[in-house]
C-alpha positions in Angstrom: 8.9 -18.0 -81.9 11.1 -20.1 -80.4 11.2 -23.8 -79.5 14.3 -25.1 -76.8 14.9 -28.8 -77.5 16.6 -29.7 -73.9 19.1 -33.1 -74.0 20.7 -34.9 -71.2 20.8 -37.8 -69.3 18.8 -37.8 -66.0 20.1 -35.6 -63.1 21.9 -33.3 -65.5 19.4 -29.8 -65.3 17.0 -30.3 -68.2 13.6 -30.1 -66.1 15.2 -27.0 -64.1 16.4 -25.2 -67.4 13.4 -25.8 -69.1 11.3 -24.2 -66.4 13.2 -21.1 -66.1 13.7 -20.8 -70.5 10.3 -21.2 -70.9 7.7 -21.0 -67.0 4.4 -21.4 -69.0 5.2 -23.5 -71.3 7.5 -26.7 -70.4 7.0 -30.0 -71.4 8.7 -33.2 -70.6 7.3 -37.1 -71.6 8.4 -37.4 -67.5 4.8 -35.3 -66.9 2.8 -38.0 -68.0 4.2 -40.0 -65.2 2.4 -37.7 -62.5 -0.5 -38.5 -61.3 -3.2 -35.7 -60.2 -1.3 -36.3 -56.6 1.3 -35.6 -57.4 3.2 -38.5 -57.3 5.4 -39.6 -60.1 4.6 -43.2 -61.1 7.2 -44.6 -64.0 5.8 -47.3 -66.3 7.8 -48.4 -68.9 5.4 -49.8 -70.7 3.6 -46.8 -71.5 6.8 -44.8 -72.3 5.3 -44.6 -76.5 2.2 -42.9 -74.5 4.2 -40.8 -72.6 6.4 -38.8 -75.4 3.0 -38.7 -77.4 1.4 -36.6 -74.7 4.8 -34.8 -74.5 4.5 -33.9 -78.4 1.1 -33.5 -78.3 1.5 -30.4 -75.5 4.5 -29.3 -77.4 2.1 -29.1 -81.0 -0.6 -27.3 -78.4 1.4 -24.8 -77.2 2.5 -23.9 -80.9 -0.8 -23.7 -81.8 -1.9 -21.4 -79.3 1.5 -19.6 -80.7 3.4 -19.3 -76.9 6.3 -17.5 -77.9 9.3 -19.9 -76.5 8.5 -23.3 -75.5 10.8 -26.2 -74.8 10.9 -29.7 -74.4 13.3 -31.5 -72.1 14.0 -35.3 -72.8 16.5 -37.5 -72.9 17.1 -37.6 -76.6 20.3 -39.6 -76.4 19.5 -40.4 -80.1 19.9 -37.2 -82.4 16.6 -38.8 -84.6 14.8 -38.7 -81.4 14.1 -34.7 -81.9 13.3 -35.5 -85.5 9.5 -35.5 -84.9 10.0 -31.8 -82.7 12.2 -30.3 -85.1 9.7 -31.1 -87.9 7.1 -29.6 -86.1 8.8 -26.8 -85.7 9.7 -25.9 -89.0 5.8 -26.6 -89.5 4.6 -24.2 -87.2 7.4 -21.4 -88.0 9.3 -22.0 -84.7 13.6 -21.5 -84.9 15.3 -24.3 -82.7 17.3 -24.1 -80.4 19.0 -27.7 -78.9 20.9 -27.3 -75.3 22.5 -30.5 -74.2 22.8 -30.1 -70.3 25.7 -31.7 -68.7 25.1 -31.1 -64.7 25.8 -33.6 -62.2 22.5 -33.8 -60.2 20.7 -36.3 -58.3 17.9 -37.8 -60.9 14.9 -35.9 -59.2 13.0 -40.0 -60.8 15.6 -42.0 -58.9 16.5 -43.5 -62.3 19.2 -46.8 -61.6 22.8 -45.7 -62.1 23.3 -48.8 -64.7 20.4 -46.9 -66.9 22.0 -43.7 -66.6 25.1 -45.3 -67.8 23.7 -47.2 -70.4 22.4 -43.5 -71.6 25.3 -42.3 -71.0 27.2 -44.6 -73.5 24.8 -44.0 -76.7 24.4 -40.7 -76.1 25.2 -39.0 -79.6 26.1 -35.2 -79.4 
């Protein structure tokens, strides 16, 4: 049992490596963002919804005992995997944290100033 906690700032591969590490089970605060057409609508304001749903699908697909999961955020903040790595020690899962590096284009069109305000409190 195996949970992937994916870092990075946006553009840099999380969503991509997350779907190929684990196809069935990927999970990203980003999806609550989607509406059921499949557009993507950011709100910042419900961003505390948003990574509840995310850890919420994460605790589901432990429960249902999915042998790998992952979850790709941002986590710039090493305490924000706290609440995942908890939950993972809770449900018997080992974890495994990949900070991804690429230089994409930010599939959300996130502002360059915000990436590089990530960028400068990201803690490794």
């Amino acid at each position: 049992m195996l949970l992937y906690i994916i870092r990075g700032i946006p553009g840099s591969g999380k969503s991509t490596l997350a779907r190929k590490l684990a196809p069935d089970s990927n999970y990203a605060a980003d999806d609550y963002f989607i509406g059921e057409d499949g557009v993507y609508r950011y709100d910042r304001y419900k961003l505390p919804d948003a990574h509840a749903y995310c850890y919420a699908k994460v605790e589901e697909a432990m429960t249902r005992g999915d042998e790998v999961v992952a979850v790709a955020n941002t986590f710039t903040r090493r305490n924000e995997m706290e609440d995942y790595v908890l939950l993972a020690e809770k449900m018997g899962y080992t974890v495994n944290e990949i900070i991804c590096k690429g230089k994409f284009k930010s599939i959300h069109n996130v502002p360059e100033k915000t990436i590089q305000a990530m960028k400068a409190r990201f803690e490794y």
